[in-house]
N, C-alpha and C positions, 0 to 999 in steps of 0.2 A: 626450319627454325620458326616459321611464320606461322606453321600449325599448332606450334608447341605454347608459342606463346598465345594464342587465341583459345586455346584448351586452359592455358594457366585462367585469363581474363575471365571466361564462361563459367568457370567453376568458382571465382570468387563473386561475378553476379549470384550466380545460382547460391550459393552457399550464404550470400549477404540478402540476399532475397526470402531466406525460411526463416534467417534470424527476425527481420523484418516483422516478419508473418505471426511470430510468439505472440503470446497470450501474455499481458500483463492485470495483474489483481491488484487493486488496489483495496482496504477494510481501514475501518475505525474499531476497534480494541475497548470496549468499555467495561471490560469483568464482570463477573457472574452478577446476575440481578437480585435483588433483596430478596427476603426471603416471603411466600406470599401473604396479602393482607389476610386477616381475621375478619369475618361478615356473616352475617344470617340468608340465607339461603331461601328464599320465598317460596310458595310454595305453587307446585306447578300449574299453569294455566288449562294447560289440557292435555290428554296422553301422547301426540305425535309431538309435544314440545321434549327437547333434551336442555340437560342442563351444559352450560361450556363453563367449566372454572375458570373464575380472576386469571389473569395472570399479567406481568411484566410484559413490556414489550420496547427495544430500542427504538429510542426517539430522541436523532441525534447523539449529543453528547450525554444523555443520563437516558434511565429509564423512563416511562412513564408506564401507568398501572391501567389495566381494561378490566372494570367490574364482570363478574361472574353475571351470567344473564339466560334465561330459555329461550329457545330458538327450535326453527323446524330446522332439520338439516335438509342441504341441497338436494339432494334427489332419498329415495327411502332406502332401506340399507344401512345408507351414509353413518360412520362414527367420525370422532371427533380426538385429534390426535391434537393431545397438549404441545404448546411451544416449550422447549427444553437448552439448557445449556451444557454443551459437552466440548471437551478438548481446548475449550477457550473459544468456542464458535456459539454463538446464538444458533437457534433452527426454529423460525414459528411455527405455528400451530398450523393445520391445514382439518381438512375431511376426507376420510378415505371408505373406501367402498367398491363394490364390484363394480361400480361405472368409473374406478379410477379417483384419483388425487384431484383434490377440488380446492385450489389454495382460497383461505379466508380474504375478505374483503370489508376493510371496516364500512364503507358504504352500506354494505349489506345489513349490516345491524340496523339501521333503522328502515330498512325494509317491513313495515306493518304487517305484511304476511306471516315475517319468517321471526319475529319476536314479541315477545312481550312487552309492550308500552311501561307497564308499570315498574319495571327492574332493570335498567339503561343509563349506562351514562352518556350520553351523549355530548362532551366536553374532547371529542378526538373527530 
């Protein structure tokens, strides 16, 4: 009787113990982002610069908007995968390329190296 019941106990540790263990998600929900601003497009500084289109980006409870701007990308290769909304999920923008997934870094934009001074917001 004494086995049975130490068998019943271990298995409701063990089994209160994976519940424990769950993964919980918590998200903020903001709906789809405006639709993109309208801009002139400067013109290239030099050939290793790419261009990255504007786009929306969640900040907080609303949007906020990232001017379109040239830039070298992280390593050479490297393209430039827009941020998108699908399913009801945001996905930023990142860099991709044979060295792999290189997520964006707003820091990075004012990196002097890797953009352009003259086409920046620098207001994020």
């Amino acid at each position: 009787m004494r086995s049975i019941f130490t068998g019943v106990v271990t298995a409701l540790l063990v089994g209160t113990g994976s519940a424990a263990l769950g993964q919980v998600s918590i998200g903020v929900q903001i709906g789809q982002p405006p639709p993109p601003r309208v801009y002139v497009v400067p013109a290239r500084p030099s050939p290793e610069f790419i261009w990255v289109e504007g786009y929306w980006y969640p900040q907080g409870r609303h949007y906020a908007w990232h001017d379109g701007y040239w830039t070298r990308p992280p390593y050479a290769g490297a393209y430039w995968v827009e941020p998108y909304y699908e399913h009801g999920r945001y996905v930023a923008g990142y860099w991709e390329g044979g060295r792999g997934r290189f997520e964006h870094d707003h820091r990075s934009d004012r990196d002097r190296d890797r953009r352009d001074d003259r086409r920046h917001d620098d207001r994020h």
